[in-house]
C-alpha positions as CSV (number, residue, x, y, z in Angstrom):
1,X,32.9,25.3,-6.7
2,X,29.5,27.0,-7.1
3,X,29.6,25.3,-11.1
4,X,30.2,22.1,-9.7
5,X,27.6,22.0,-7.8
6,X,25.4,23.2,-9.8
7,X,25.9,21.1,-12.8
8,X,25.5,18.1,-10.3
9,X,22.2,19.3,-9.2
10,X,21.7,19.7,-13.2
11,X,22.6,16.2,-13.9
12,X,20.5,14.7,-11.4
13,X,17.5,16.5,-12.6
14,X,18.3,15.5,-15.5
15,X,18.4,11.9,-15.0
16,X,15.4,12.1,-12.9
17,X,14.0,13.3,-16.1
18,X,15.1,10.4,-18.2
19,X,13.8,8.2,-15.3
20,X,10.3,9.3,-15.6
21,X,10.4,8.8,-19.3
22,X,10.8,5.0,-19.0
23,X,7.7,4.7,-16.7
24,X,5.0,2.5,-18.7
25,X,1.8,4.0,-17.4
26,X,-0.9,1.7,-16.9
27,X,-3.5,2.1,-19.8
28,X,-7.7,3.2,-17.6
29,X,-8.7,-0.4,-18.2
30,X,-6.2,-1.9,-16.3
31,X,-6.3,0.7,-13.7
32,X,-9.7,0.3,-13.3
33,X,-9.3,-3.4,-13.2
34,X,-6.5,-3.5,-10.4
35,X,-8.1,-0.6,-8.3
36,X,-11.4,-2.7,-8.0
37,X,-8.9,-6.3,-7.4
38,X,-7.6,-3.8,-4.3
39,X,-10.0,-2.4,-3.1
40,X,-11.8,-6.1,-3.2
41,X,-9.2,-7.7,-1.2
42,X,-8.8,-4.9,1.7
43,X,-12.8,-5.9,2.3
44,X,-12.2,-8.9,2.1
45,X,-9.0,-9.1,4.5
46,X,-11.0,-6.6,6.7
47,X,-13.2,-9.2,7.2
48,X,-11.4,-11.9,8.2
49,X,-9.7,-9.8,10.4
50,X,-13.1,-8.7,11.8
51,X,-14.7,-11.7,12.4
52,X,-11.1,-13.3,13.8
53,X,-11.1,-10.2,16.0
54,X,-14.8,-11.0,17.5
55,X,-14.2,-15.0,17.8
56,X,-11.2,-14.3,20.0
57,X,-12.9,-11.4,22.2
58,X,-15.7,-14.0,22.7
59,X,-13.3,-16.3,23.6
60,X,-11.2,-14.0,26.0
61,X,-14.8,-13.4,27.5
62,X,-15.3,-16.9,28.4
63,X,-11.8,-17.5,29.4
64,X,-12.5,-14.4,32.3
65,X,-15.8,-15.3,33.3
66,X,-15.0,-19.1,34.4
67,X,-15.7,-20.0,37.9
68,X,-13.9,-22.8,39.7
């Protein structure tokens, strides 16, 4: 039982293994190139999502301070 289990354990490691091998690793310029395309677009979004934040705090604000 314990041979069983251990060649099972083998076999998977070992396809892990073969796994692994067909990765295509991206080559440094591309890295580079599609860290920086990340990196542009989270400022970007954080942005928007800043200034969409503020507009609608502003306009709660209003909204509150209305006096009939």
């Amino acid at each position: 039982m314990a041979d069983k289990a251990e060649k099972g354990q083998k076999s998977w490691f070992d396809g892990l293994k073969a796994e692994f091998k067909k990765i295509i690793w991206p080559d440094r310029k591309s890295l580079v190139k599609q860290t920086g395309a990340v990196v542009a677009v989270s400022i970007v979004l954080g942005m928007v999502i800043a200034i969409l934040d503020f507009i609608f705090q502003h306009g709660v604000d209003v909204l509150v301070n209305i006096r009939f």
